[in-house]
C-alpha positions in Angstrom: -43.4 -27.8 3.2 -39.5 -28.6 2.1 -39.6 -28.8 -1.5 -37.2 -31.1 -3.3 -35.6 -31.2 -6.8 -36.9 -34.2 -9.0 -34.7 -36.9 -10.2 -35.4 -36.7 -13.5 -32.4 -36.4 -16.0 -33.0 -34.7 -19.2 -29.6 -35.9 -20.8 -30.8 -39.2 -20.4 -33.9 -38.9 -20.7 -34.7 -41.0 -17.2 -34.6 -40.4 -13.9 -30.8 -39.7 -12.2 -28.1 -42.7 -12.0 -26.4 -41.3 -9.7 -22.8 -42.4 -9.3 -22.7 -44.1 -12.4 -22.6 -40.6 -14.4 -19.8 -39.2 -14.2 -21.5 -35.5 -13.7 -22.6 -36.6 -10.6 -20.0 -35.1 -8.2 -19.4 -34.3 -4.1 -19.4 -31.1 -2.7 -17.8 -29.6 0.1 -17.4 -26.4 1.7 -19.8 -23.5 2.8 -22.9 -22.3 1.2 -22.8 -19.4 -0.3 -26.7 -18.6 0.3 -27.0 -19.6 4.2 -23.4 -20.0 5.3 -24.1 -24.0 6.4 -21.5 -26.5 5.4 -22.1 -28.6 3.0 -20.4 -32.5 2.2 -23.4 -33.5 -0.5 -23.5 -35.2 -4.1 -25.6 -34.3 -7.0 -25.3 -33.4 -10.6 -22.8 -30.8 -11.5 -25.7 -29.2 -13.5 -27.2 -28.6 -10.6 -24.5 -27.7 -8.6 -23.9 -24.4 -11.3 -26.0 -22.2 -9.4 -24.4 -22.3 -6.3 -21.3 -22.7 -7.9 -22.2 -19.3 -10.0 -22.9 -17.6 -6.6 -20.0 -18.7 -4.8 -17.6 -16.9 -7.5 -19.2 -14.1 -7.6 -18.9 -13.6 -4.1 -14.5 -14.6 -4.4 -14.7 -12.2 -7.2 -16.0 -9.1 -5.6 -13.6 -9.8 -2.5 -10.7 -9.9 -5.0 -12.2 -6.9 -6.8 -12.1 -5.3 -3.1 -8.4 -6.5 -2.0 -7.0 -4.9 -5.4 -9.2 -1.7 -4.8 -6.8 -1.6 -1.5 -4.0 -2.5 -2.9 -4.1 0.2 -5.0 -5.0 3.2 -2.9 -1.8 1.8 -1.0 0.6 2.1 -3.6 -1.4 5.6 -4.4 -0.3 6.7 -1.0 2.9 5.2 -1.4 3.9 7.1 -4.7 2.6 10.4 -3.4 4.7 10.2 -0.3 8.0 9.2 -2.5 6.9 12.3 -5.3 6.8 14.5 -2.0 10.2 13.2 -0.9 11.6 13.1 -4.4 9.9 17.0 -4.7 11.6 18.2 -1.2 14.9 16.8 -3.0 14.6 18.8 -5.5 13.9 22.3 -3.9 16.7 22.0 -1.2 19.2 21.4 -4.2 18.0 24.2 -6.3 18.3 26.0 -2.8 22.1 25.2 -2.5 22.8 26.0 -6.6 21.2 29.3 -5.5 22.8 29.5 -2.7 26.1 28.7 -4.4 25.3 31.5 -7.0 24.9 34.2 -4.9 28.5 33.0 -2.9 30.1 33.0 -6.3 28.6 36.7 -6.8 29.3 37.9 -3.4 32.8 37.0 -3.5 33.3 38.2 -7.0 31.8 41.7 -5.8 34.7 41.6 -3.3 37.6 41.1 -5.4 36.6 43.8 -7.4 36.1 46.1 -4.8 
């Protein structure tokens, strides 16, 4: 047994006038429930729960691209922080290294 909506309108107060209200309104795309195109008019009331379902689903795959994005740009910044780290050890290794020249050839002249 298919059951189907009534046609009753309870901003009117009568049953549904179709395309002379200007909430009734065409449809097109997938549904969100079964995955079946649809190309249908009806009420835009009527069309909320769908509609409702169908944004929930955009939002938790935008919710999921930005999740990604991030742990990218996470890797990203540890990799440069590493870089940017090795940086600065090898120049603290010269200043040593440039220290102990300085010292070393000061111990010659005085000797």
């Amino acid at each position: 047994m298919k059951i189907e909506a009534g046609k009753f309108c309870p901003l009117i107060g009568k049953d549904c006038i179709q395309l002379q209200c200007s909430w009734f309104t065409q449809i097109r795309g997938m549904n969100p429930n079964t995955g079946e195109e649809i190309d249908d008019w009806g009420c835009a009331v009527t069309w909320l729960p769908t509609l409702m379902i169908e944004n929930s689903q955009q939002q938790r795959a935008t919710g999921a691209a930005i999740e990604s994005f991030r742990n990218e740009t996470v890797k990203s910044t540890m990799k440069a922080q590493e870089i940017y780290q090795r940086e600065l050890e090898l120049k603290a290794q010269e200043r040593l290294l440039k220290s102990r020249q300085t010292i070393h050839n000061v111990t010659d002249i005085e000797q």
